[in-house]
C-alpha positions as CSV (number, residue, x, y, z in Angstrom):
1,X,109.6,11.1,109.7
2,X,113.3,12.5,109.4
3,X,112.6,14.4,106.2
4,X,109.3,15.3,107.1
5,X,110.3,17.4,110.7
6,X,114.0,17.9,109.5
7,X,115.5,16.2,112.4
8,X,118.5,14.6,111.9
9,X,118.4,10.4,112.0
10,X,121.1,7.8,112.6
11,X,120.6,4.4,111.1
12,X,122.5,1.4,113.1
13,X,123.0,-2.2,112.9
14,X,125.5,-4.5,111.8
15,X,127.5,-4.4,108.8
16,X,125.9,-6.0,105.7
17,X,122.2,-5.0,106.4
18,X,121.7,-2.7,103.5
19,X,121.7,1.0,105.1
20,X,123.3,2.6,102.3
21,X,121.0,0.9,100.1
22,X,118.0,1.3,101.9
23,X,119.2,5.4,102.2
24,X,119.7,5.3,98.8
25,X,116.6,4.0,97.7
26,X,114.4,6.4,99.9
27,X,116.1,9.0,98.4
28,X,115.5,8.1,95.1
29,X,111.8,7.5,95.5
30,X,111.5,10.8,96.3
31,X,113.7,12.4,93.7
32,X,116.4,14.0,96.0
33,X,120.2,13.6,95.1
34,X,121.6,13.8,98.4
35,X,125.1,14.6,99.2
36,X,127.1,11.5,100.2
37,X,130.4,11.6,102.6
38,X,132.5,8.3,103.4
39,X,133.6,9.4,106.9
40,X,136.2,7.3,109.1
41,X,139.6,7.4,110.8
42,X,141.2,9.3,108.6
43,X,138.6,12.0,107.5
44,X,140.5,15.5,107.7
45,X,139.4,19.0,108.3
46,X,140.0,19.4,104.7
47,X,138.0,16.8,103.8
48,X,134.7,17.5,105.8
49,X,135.0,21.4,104.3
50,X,135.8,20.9,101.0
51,X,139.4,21.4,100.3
52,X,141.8,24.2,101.1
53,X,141.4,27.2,98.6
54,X,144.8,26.6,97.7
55,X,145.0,30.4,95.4
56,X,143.2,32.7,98.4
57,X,146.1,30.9,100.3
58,X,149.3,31.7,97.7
59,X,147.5,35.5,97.6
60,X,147.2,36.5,100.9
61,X,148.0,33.7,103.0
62,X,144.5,33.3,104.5
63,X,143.9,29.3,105.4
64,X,140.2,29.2,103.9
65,X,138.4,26.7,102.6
66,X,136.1,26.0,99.4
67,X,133.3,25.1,101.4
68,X,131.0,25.2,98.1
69,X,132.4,21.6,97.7
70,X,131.3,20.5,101.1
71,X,128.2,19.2,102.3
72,X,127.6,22.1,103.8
73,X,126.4,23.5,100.3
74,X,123.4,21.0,100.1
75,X,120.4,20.3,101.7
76,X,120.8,16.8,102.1
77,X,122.9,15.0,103.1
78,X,124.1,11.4,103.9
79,X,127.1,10.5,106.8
80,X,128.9,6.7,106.1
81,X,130.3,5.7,109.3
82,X,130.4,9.2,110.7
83,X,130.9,8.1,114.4
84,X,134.6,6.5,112.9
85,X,135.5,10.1,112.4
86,X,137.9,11.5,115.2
87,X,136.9,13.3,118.1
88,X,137.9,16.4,116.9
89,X,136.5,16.1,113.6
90,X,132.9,15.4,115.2
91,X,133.2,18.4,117.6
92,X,134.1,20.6,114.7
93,X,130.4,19.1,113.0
94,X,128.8,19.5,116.3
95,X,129.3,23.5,116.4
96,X,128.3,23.6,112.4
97,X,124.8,21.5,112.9
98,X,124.6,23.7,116.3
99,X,125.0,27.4,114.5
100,X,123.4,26.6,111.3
101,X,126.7,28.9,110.4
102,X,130.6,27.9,109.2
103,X,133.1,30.6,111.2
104,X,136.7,30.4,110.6
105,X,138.3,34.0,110.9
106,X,136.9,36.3,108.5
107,X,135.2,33.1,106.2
108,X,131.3,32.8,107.1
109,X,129.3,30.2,105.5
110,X,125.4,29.8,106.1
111,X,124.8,26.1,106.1
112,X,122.4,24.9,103.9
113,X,121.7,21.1,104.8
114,X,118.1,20.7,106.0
115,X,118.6,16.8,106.8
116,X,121.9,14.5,108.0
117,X,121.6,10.7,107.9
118,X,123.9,8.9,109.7
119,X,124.7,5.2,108.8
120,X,126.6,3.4,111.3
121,X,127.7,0.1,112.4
122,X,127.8,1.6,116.0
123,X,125.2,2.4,118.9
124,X,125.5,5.7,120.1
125,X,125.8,4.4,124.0
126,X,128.8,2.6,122.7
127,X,129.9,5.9,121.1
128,X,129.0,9.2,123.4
129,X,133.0,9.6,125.0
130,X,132.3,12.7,126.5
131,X,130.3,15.8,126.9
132,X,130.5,17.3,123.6
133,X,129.9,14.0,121.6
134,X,127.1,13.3,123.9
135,X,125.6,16.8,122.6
136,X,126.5,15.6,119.0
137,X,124.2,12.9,119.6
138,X,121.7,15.0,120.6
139,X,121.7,16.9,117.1
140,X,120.2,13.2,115.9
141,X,117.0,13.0,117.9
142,X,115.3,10.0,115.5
143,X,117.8,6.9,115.0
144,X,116.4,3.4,113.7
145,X,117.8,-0.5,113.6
146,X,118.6,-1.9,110.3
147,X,118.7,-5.1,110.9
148,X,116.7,-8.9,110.0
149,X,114.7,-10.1,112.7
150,X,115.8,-13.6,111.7
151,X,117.8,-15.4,109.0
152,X,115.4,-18.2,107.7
153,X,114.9,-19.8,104.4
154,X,111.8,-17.9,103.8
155,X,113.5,-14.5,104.4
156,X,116.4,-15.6,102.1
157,X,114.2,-16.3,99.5
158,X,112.3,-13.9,99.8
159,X,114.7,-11.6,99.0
160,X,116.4,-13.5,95.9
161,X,113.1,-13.3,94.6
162,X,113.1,-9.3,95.2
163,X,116.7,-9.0,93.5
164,X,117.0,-11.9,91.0
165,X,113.2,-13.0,90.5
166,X,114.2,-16.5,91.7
167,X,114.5,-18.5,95.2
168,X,117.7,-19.9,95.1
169,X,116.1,-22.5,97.2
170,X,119.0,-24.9,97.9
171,X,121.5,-21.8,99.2
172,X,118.6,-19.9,101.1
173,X,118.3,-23.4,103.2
174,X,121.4,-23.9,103.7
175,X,122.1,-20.0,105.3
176,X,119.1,-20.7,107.1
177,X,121.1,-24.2,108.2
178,X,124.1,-22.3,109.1
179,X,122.1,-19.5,111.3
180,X,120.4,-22.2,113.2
181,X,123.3,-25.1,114.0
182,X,126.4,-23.3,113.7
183,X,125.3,-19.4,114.5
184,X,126.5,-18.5,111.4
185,X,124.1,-15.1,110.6
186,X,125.1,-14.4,107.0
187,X,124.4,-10.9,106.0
188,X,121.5,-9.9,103.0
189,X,124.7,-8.6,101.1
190,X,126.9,-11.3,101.6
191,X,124.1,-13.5,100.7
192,X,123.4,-12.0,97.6
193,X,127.1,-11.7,96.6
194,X,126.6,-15.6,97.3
195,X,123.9,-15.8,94.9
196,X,125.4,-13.8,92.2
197,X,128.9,-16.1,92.3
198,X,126.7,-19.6,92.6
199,X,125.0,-18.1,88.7
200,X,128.5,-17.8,87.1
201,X,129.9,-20.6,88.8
202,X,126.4,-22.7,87.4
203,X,125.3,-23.8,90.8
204,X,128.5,-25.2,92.0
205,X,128.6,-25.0,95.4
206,X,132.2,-25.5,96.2
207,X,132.9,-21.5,95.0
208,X,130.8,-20.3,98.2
209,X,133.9,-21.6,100.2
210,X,134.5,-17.9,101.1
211,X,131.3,-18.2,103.6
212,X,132.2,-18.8,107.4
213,X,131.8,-22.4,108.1
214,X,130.0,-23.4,104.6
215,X,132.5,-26.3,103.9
């Protein structure tokens, strides 16, 4: 629906659900190569707009940027965590996806990016601080859960049999053992990083330790 009206999507739910590689796979399906930006904490103007043109600023001392590096030169384009960016950095995005244009002084930029996806841990109730990250949020009209409806031995399995063409039928009931008894919801990448270890540790159980309350 996203790529088919253009309007911008967030994807939310817990960590470990598979959002990047559910993003990733939908974009490969179709044969785009999206641009891909780890936001967070300590993402910088620079960062979001490609560098500082380091040369335009030794020549004339003009702070401009090499926005041909940024995502603003490609038509799609993928947001990781993007509501851990700071305030200001989100503002600054808000007034990009609002114009459709990059203005700083004398340096325009006509945006190219037809689609943003957004793939965050976060709800954007939890997020919207005030007015003009509220109106950010309105620049992503569609938004969707990732999540699993339940962690059960046939879901496990299921997907082992999806990744590694077998069950691993004594660790999917066990995760579903630890959902149920001890509330212990372990992730579909966890799991499978579980599944990989158990096959080079020859089905020793005692190296999946590293899983909340396993022992």
């Amino acid at each position: 629906l996203a790529l088919m009206t253009g309007e911008n999507i967030i994807l939310f739910g817990p960590g470990g659900m598979g959002k990047s590689e559910y993003v990733e796979a939908f974009f490969f399906e179709k044969g785009i190569e999206p641009f891909v930006k780890t936001m967070g904490s300590g993402t910088t103007t620079d960062s979001l707009f490609g560098g500082i043109d380091i040369l335009e600023f030794n020549k004339s001392g003009k702070l401009e940027y090499l926005l041909e590096n940024s995502f603003m030169n490609h038509e799609y384009v993928v947001f990781e965590e993007l509501l851990d960016a700071p305030d200001y950095i989100l503002e600054q995005l808000k007034d990009i996806i609002t114009s459709g244009k990059f203005r700083n002084g004398t340096q325009v930029f006509d945006v190219k990016t037809k689609l943003i996806i957004c793939c965050t841990n976060k709800e954007r109730g939890d997020f919207a601080k005030n007015d003009s990250l509220k109106a950010l949020m309105e620049r992503f009209p569609l938004e969707y859960k990732v999540e699993w409806t339940g962690y059960t031995t046939v879901q496990y399995e299921f997907m082992f049999n999806s990744v590694f063409g077998k069950p691993f039928k004594e660790l999917s009931y066990i995760l579903d053992k630890l959902a149920k008894e001890g509330g212990t919801r372990v992730s579909p990448r966890t799991a499978v990083k579980a599944a990989r270890i158990l096959e080079q540790y020859k089905g020793d159980m005692s190296c999946l330790n590293f899983i909340a309350d396993f022992s």
